[in-house]
py3Dmol code that shows the C-alpha trace and the ligand (Angstrom):
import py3Dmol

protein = """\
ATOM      1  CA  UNK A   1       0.000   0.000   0.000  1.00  0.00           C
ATOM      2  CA  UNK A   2       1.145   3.198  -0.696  1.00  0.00           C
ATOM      3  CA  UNK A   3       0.615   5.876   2.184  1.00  0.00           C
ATOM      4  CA  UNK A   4      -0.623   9.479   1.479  1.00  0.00           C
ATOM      5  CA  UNK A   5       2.566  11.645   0.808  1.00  0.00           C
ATOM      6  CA  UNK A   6       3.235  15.453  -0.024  1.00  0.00           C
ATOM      7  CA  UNK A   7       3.648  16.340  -3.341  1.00  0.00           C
ATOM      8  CA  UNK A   8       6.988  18.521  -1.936  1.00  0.00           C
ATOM      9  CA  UNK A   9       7.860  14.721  -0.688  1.00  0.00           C
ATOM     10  CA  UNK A  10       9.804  12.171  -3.297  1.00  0.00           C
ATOM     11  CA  UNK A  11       7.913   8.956  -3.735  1.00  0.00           C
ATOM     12  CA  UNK A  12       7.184   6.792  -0.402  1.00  0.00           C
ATOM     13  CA  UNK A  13       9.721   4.024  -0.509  1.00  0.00           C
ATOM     14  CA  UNK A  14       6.670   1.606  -0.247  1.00  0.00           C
ATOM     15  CA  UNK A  15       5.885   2.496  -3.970  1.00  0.00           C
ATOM     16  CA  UNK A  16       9.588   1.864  -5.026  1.00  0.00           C
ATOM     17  CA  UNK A  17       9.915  -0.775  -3.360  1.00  0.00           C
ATOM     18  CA  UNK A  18       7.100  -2.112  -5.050  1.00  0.00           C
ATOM     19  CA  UNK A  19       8.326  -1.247  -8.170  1.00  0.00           C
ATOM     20  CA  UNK A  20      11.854  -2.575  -7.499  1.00  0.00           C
ATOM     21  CA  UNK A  21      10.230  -5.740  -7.037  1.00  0.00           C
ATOM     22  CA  UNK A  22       8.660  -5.920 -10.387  1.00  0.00           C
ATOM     23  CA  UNK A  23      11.553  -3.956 -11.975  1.00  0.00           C
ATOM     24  CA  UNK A  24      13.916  -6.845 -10.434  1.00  0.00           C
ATOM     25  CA  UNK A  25      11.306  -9.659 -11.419  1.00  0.00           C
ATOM     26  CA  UNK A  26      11.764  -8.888 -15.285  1.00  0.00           C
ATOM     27  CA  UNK A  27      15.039  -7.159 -15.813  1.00  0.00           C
ATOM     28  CA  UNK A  28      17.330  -8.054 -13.120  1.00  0.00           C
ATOM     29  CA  UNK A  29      19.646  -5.476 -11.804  1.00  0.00           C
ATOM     30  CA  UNK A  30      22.779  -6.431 -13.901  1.00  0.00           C
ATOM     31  CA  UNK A  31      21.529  -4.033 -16.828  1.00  0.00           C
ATOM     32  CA  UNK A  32      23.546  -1.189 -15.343  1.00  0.00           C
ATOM     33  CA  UNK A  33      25.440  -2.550 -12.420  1.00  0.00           C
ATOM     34  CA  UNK A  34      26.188   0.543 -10.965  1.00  0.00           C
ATOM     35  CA  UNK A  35      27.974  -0.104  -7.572  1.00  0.00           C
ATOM     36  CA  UNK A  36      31.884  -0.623  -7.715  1.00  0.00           C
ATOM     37  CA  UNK A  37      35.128  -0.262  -6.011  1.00  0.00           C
ATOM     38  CA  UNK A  38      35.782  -3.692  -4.473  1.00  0.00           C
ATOM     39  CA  UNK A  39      35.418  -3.307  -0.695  1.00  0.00           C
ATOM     40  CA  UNK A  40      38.719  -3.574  -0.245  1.00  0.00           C
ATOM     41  CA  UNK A  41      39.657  -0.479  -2.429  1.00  0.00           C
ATOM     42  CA  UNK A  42      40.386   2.674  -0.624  1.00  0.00           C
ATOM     43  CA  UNK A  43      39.513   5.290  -2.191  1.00  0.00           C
ATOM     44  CA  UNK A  44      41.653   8.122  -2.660  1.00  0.00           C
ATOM     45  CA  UNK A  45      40.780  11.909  -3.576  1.00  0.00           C
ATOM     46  CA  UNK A  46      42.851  12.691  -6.479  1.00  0.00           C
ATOM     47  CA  UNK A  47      43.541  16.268  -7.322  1.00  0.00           C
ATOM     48  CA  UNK A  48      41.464  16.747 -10.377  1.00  0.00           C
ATOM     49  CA  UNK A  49      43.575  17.458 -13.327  1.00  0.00           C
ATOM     50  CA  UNK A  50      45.089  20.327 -13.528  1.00  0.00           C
ATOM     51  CA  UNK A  51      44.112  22.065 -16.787  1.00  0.00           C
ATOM     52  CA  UNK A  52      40.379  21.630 -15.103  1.00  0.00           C
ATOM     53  CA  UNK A  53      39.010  24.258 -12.832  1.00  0.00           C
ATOM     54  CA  UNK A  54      36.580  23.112 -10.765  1.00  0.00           C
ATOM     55  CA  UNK A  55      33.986  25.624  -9.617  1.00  0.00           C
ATOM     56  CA  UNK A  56      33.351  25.421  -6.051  1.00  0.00           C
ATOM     57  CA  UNK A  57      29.747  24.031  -5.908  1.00  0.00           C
ATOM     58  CA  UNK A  58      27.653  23.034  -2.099  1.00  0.00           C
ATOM     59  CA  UNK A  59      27.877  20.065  -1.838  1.00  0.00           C
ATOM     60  CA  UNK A  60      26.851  17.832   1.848  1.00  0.00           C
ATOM     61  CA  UNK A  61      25.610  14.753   2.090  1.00  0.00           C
ATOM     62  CA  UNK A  62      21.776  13.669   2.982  1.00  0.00           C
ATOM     63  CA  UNK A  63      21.806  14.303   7.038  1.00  0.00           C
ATOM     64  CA  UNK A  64      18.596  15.958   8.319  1.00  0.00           C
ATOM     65  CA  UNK A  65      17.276  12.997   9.304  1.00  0.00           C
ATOM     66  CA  UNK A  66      18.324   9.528   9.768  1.00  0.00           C
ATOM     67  CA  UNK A  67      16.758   6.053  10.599  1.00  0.00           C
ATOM     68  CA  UNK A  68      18.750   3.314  12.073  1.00  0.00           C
ATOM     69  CA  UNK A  69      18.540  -0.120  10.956  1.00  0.00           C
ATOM     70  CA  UNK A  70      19.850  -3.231  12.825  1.00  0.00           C
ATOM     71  CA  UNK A  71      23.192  -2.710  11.577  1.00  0.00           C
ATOM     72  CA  UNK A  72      23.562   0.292   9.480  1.00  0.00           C
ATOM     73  CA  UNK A  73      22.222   3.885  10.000  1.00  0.00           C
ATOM     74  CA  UNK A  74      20.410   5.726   6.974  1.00  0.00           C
ATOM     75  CA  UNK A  75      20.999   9.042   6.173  1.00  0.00           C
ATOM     76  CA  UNK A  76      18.452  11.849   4.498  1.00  0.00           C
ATOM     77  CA  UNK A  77      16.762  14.510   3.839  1.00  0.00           C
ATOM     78  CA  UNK A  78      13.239  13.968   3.740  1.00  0.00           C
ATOM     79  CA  UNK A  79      10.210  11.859   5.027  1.00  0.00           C
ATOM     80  CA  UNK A  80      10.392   7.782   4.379  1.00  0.00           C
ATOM     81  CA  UNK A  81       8.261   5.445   5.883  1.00  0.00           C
ATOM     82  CA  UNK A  82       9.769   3.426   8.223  1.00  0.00           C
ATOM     83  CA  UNK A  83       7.157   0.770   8.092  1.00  0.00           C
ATOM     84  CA  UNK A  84       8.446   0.109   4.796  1.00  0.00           C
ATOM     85  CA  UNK A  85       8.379  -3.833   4.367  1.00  0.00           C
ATOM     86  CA  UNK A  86      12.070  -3.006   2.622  1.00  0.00           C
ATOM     87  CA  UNK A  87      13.762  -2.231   5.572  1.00  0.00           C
ATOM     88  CA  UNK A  88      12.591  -5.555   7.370  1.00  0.00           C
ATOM     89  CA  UNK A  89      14.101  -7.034   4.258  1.00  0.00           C
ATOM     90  CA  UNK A  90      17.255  -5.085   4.660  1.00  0.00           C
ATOM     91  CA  UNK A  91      17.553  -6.069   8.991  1.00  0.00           C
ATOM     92  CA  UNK A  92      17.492  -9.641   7.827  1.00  0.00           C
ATOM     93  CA  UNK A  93      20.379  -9.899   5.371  1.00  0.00           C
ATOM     94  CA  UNK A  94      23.142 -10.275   7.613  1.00  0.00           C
ATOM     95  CA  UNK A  95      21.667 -13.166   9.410  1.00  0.00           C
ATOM     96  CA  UNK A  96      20.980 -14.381   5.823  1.00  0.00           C
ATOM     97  CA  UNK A  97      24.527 -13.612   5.084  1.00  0.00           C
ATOM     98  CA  UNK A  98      26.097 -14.960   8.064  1.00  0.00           C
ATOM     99  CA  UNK A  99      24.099 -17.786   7.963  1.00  0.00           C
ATOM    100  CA  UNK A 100      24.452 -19.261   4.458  1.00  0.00           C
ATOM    101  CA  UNK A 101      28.159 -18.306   4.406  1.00  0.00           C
ATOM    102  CA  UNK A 102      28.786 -19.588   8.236  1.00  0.00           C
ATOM    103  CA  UNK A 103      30.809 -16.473   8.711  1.00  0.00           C
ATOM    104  CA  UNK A 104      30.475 -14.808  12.344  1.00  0.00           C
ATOM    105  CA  UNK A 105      28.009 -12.243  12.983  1.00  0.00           C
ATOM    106  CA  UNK A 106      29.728  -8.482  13.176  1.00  0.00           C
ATOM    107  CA  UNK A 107      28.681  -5.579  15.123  1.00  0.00           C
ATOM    108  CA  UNK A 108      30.160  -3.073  12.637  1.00  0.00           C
ATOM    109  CA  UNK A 109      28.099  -0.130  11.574  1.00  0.00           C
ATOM    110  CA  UNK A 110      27.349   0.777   8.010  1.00  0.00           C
ATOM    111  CA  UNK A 111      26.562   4.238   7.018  1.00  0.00           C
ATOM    112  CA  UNK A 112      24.314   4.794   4.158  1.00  0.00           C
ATOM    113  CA  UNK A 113      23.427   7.900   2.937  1.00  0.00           C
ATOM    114  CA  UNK A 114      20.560   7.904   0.780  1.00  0.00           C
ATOM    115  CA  UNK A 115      19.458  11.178  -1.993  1.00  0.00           C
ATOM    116  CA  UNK A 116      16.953  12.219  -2.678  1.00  0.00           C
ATOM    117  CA  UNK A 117      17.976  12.495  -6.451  1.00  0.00           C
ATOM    118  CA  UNK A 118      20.462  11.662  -8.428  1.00  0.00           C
ATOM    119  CA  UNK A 119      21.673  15.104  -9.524  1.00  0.00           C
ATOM    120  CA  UNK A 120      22.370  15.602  -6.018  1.00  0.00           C
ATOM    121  CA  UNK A 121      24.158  12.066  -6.257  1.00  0.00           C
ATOM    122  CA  UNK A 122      26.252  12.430  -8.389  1.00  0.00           C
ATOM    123  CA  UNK A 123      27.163  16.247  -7.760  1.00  0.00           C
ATOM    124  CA  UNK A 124      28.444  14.575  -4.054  1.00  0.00           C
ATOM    125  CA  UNK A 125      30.545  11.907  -5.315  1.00  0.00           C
ATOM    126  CA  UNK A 126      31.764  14.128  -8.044  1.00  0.00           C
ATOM    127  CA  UNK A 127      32.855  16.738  -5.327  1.00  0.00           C
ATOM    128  CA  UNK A 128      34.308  14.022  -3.016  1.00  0.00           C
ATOM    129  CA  UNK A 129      35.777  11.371  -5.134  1.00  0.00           C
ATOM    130  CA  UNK A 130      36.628  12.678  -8.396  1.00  0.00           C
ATOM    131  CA  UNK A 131      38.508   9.554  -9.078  1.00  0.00           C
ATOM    132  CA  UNK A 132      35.477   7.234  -9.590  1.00  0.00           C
ATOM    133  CA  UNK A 133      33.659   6.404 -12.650  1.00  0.00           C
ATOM    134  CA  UNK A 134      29.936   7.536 -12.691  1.00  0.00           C
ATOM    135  CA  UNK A 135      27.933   4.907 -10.714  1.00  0.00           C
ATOM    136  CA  UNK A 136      24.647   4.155  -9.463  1.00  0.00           C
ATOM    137  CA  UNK A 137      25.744   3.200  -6.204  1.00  0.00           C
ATOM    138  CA  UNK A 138      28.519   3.392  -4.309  1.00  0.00           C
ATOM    139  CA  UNK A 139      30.238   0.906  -1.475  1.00  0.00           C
ATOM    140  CA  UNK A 140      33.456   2.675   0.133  1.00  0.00           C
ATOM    141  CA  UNK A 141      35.683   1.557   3.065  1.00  0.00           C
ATOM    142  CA  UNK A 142      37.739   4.503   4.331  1.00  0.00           C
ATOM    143  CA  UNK A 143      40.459   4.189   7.081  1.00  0.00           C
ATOM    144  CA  UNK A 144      39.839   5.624  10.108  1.00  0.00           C
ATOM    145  CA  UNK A 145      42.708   5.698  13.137  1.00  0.00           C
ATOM    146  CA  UNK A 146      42.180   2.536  14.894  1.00  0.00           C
ATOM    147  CA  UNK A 147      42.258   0.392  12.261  1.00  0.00           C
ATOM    148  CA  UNK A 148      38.842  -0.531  11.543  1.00  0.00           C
ATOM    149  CA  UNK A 149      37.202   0.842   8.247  1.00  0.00           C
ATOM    150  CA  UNK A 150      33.954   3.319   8.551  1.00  0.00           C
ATOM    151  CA  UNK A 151      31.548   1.543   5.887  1.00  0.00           C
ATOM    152  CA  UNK A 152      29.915   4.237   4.105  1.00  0.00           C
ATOM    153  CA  UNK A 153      27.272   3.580   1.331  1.00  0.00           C
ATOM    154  CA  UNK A 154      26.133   6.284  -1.356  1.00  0.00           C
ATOM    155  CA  UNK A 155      23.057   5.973  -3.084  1.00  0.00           C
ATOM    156  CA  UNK A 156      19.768   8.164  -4.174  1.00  0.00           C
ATOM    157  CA  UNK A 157      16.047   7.246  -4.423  1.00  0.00           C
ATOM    158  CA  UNK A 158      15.837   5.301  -7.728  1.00  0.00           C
ATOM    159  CA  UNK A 159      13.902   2.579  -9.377  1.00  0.00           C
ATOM    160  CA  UNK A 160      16.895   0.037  -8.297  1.00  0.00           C
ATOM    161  CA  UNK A 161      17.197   0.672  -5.109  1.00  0.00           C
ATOM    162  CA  UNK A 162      16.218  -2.549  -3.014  1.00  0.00           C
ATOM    163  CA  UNK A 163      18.448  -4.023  -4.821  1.00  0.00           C
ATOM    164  CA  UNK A 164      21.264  -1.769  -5.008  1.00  0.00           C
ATOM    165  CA  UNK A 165      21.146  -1.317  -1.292  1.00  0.00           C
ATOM    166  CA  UNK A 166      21.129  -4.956  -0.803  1.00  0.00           C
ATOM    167  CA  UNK A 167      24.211  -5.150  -3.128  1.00  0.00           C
ATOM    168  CA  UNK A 168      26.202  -2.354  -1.337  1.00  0.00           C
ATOM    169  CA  UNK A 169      25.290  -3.881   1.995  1.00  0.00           C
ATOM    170  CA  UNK A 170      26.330  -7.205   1.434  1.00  0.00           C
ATOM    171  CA  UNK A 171      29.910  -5.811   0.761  1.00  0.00           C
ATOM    172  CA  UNK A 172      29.567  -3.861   3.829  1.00  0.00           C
ATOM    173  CA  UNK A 173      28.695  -7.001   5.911  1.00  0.00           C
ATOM    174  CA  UNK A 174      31.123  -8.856   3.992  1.00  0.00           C
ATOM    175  CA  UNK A 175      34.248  -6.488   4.449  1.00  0.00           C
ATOM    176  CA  UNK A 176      32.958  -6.279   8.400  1.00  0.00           C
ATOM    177  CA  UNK A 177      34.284  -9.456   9.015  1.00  0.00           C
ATOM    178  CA  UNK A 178      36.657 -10.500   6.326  1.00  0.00           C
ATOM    179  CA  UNK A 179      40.271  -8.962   5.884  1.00  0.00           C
ATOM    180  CA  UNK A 180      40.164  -8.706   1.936  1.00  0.00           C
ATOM    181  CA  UNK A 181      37.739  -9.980  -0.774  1.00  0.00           C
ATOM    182  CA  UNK A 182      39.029 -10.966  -3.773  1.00  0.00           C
ATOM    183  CA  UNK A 183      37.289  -9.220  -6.790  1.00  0.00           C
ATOM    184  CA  UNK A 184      35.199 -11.656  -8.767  1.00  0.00           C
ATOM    185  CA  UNK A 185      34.016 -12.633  -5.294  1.00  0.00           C
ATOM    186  CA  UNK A 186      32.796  -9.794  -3.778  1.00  0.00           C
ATOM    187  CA  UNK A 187      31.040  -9.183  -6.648  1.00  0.00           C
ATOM    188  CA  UNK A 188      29.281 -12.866  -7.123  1.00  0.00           C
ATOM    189  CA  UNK A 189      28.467 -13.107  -3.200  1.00  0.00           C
ATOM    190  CA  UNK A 190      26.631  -9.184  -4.207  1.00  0.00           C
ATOM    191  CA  UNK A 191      24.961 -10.647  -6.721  1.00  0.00           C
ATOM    192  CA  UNK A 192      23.867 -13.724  -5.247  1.00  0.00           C
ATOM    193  CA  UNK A 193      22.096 -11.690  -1.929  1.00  0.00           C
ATOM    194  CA  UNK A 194      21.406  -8.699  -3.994  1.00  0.00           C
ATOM    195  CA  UNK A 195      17.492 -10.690  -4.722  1.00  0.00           C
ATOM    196  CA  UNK A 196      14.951 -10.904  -2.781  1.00  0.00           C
ATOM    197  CA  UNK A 197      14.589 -13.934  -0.561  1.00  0.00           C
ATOM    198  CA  UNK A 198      11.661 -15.290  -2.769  1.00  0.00           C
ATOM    199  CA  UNK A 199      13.991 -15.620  -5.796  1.00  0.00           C
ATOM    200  CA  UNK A 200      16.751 -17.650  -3.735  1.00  0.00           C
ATOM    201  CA  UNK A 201      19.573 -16.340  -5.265  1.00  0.00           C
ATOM    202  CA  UNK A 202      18.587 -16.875  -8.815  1.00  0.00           C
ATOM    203  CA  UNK A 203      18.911 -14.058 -11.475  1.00  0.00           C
ATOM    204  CA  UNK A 204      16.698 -14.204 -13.939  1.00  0.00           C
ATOM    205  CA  UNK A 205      18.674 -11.801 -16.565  1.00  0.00           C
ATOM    206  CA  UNK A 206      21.668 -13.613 -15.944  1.00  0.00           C
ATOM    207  CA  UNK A 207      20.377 -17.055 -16.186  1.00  0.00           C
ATOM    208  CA  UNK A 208      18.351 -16.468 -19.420  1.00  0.00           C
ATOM    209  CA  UNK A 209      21.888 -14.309 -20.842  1.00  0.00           C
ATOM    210  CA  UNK A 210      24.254 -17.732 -19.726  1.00  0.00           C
ATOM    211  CA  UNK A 211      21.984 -19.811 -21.503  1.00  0.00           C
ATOM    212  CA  UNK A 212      21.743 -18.569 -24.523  1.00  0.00           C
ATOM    213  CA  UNK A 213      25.442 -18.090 -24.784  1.00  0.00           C
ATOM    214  CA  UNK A 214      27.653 -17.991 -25.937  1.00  0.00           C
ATOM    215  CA  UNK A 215      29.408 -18.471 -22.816  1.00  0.00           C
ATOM    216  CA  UNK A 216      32.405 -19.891 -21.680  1.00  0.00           C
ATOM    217  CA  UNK A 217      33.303 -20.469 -17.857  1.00  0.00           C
ATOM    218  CA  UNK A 218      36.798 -19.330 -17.069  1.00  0.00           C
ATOM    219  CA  UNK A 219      37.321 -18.668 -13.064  1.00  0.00           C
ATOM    220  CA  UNK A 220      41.393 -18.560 -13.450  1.00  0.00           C
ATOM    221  CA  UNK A 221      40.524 -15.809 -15.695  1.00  0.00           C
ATOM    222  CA  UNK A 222      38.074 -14.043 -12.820  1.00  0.00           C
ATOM    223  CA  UNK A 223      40.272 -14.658 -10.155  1.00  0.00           C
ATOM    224  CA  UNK A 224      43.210 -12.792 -11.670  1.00  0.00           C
ATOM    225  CA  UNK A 225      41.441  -9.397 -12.141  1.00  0.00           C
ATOM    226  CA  UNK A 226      42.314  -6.656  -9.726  1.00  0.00           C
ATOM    227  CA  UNK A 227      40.624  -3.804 -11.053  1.00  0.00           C
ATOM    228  CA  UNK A 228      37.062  -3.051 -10.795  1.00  0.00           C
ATOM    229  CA  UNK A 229      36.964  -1.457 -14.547  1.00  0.00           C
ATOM    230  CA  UNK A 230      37.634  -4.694 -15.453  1.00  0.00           C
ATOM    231  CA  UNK A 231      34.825  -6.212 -14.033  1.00  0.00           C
ATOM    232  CA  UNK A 232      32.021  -5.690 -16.568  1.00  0.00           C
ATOM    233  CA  UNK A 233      28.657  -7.154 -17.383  1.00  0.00           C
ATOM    234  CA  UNK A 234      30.010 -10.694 -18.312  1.00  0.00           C
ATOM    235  CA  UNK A 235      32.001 -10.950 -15.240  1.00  0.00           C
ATOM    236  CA  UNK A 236      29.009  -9.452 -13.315  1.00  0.00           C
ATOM    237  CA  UNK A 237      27.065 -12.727 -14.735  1.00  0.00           C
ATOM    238  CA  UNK A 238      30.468 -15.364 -14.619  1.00  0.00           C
ATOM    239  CA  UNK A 239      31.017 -14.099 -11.033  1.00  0.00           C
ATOM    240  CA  UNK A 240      27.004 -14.808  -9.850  1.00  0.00           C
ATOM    241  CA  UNK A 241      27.292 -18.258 -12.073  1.00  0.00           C
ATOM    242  CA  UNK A 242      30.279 -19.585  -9.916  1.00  0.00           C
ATOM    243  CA  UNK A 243      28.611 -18.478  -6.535  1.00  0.00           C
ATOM    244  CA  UNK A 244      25.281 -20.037  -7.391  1.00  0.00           C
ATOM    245  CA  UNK A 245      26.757 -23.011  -8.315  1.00  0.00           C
ATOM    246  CA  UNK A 246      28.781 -23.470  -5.239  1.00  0.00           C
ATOM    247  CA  UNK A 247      25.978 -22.747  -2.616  1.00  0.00           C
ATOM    248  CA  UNK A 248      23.633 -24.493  -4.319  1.00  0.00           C
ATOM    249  CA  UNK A 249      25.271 -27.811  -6.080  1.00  0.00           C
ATOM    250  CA  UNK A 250      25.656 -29.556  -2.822  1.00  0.00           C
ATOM    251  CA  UNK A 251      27.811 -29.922   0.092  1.00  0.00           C
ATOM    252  CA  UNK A 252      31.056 -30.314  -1.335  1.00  0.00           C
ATOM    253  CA  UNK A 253      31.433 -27.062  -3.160  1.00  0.00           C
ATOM    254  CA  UNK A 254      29.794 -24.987  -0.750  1.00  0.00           C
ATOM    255  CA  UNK A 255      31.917 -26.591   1.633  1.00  0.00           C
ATOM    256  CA  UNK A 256      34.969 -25.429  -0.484  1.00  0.00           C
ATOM    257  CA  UNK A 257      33.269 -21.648  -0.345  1.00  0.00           C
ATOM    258  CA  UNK A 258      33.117 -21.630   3.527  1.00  0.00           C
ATOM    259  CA  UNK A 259      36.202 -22.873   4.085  1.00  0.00           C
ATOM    260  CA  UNK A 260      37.961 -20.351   1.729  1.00  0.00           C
ATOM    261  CA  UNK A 261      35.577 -17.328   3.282  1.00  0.00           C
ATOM    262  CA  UNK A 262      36.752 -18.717   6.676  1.00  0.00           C
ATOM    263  CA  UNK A 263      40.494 -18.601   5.400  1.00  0.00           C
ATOM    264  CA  UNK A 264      39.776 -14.801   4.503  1.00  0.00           C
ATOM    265  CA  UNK A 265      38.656 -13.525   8.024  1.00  0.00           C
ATOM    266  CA  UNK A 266      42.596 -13.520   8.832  1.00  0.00           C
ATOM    267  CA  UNK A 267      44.282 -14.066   6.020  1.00  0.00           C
ATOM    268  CA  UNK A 268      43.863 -12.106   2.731  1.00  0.00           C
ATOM    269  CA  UNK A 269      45.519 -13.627   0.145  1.00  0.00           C
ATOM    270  CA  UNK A 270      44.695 -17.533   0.412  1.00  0.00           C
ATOM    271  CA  UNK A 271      45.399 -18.322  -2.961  1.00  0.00           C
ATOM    272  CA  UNK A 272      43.426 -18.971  -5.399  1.00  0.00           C
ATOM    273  CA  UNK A 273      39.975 -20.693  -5.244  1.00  0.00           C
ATOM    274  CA  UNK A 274      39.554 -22.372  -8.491  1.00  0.00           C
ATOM    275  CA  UNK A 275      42.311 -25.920  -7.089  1.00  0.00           C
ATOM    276  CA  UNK A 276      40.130 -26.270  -3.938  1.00  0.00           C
ATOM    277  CA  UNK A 277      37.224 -26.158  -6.088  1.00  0.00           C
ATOM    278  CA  UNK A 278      39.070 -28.954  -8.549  1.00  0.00           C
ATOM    279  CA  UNK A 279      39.093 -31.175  -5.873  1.00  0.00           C
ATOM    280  CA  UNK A 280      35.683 -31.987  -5.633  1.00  0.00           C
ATOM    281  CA  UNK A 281      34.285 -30.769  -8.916  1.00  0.00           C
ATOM    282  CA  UNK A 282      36.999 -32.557 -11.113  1.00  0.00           C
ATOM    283  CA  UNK A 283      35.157 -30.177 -13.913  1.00  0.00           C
ATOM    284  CA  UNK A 284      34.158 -26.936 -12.923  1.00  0.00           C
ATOM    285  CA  UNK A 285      33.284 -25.190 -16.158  1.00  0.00           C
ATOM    286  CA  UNK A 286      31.496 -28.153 -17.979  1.00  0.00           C
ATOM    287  CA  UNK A 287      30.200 -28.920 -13.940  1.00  0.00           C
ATOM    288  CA  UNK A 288      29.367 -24.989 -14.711  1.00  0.00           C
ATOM    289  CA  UNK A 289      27.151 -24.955 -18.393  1.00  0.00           C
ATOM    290  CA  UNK A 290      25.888 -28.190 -16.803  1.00  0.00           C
ATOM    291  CA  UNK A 291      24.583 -27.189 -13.688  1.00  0.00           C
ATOM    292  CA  UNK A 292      23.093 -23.469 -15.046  1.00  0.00           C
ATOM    293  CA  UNK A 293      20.788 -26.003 -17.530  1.00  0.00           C
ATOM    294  CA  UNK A 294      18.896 -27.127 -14.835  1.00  0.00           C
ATOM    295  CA  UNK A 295      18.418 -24.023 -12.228  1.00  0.00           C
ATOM    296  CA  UNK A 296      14.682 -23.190 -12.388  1.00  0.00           C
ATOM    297  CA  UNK A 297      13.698 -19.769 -12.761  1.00  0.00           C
ATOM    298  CA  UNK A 298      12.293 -18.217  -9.565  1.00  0.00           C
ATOM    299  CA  UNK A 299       8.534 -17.681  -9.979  1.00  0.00           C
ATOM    300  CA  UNK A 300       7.107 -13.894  -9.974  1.00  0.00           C
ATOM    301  CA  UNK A 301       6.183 -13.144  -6.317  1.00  0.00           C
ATOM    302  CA  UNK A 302       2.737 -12.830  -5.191  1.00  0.00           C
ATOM    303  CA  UNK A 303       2.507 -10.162  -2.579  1.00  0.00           C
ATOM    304  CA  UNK A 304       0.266  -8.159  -1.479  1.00  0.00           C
ATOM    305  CA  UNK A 305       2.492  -5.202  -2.362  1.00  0.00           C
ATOM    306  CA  UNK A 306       2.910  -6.239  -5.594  1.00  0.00           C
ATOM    307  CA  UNK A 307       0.033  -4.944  -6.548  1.00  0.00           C
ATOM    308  CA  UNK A 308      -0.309  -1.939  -4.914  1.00  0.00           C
ATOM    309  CA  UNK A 309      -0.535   1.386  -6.978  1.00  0.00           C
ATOM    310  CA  UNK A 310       1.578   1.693 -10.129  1.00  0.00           C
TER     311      UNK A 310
END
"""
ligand_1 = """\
1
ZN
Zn 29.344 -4.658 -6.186
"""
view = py3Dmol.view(width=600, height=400)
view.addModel(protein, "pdb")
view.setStyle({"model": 0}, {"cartoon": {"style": "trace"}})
view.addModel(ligand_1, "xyz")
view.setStyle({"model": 1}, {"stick": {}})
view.zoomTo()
view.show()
């Protein structure tokens, strides 16, 4: 349902939720995967370049209000609903998380500051990280004295954004309580918890985009990229592919993902994933084309909110 709002007001985030839901159901989110740096990238202000001027423009990020989640506190400047069914979905996905990765739970906070449009989005990360491509969302993990890393997510009120905040926040939760992430990963595990519960991990874009190919599996390739402008929509899809496969093909390859997420809380360089992965799928890319043949697609969600107004 969608409550009774002020025209001065953006949209509720019931009604964008709602529409993120069907958005998601038929399109996915891949179609302009707009988050990036790899958790473990810091992300430095470089000077802009020097034959540019840059004209001094007010820029602050959404603060007049904020609403505090289970684990992360949203930042912004006007009215949401707090009943939203969304941010129930959003306090659940670390104990999804945690759970189907049998990682520890953290007690880090994430910071998320939210637009209200994305002019005012992209003006902000323009002004404060000039070195980053133009994104739809944003996960970054500055240094702070002390050692730990604030988690700060930047986003604005758009059509994607259950699903973009579940993406950033997964990296959040993931970088709370691992010491690095290698790329490919990061990006899969996103992926993978980026959907709604309902659709258990299954992207429907990138399931129907595998299958009709062509497509050829490669994780050495994957696990040798470092830089996040390499990772594009193919290794968006290759990255999901390998994760889905692992949690869901049965105990011996998931086992292989826990026990290399496990190696990753202290050490961050374990080595590649692909031999441990050898050693109980003796074939991972045919096990790969093989296995993405027989996921079902997730059935469209009946909800009451689904069909609220449109
Ligand atoms: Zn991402």
């Amino acid at each position: 349902m969608c409550m009774p709002c002020s025209p001065l007001r953006p949209p509720p985030l019931v009604r964008l939720a709602a529409l993120t839901a069907l958005f998601g159901a038929l399109a996915g989110c891949e179609a302009l995967r707009l988050d990036a740096p790899a958790p473990n990238t810091r992300v430095d202000v470089a000077p802009p370049p020097s034959a540019v001027t840059i004209t001094p423009v007010s820029t602050a990020p959404p603060g007049k209000k904020h609403t505090r989640g289970a684990y992360y506190v949203l930042y912004h400047d006007f009215e949401i609903d707090k009943t939203d069914p969304l941010f129930a979905e959003l306090d659940a996905l670390p104990d999804q998380v945690f759970g189907e990765l049998r990682l520890p739970p953290s007690t880090a906070i994430v910071q998320v500051f939210l637009f209200d449009t994305q002019e005012r989005y992209e003006r902000y990360m323009r002004a404060k990280y000039r070195n980053l491509p133009p994104r739809r969302a944003y996960f970054i993990a500055e240094p702070r004295a002390g050692g730990t890393d604030e988690l700060k997510i930047f986003t604005w009120l758009g059509d994607h954004l259950s699903t973009d905040l579940r993406h950033e926040l997964t990296h959040a939760i993931l970088r709370s309580v691992l010491k690095e992430v290698p790329l490919w990963l990061d990006e899969g595990l996103a992926g993978y918890f980026e959907l709604p519960p309902h659709q258990d991990g299954v992207n429907p874009q990138h399931l129907d985009t595998l299958r009709r190919g062509p497509f050829q599996p490669d994780m050495a390739r994957l696990e040798k990229l470092k830089d996040v402008a390499e990772m594009q929509k193919p290794e968006y899809r290759e990255a999901w592919a390998w994760v889905h496969l692992m949690l869901r093909t049965g105990p011996g390859a998931k086992k292989v993902l826990h026990d290399y997420l496990q190696a990753l809380r202290s050490d961050p360089n374990p080595g590649p994933l692909l031999p441990k992965l050898r050693e109980v799928v003796p074939e991972p890319e045919q096990a790969l084309a093989d296995y993405l043949a027989t996921v079902e697609m997730p059935k469209p969600r009946t909800r009451s909110r689904a069909s609220g107004p449109k």
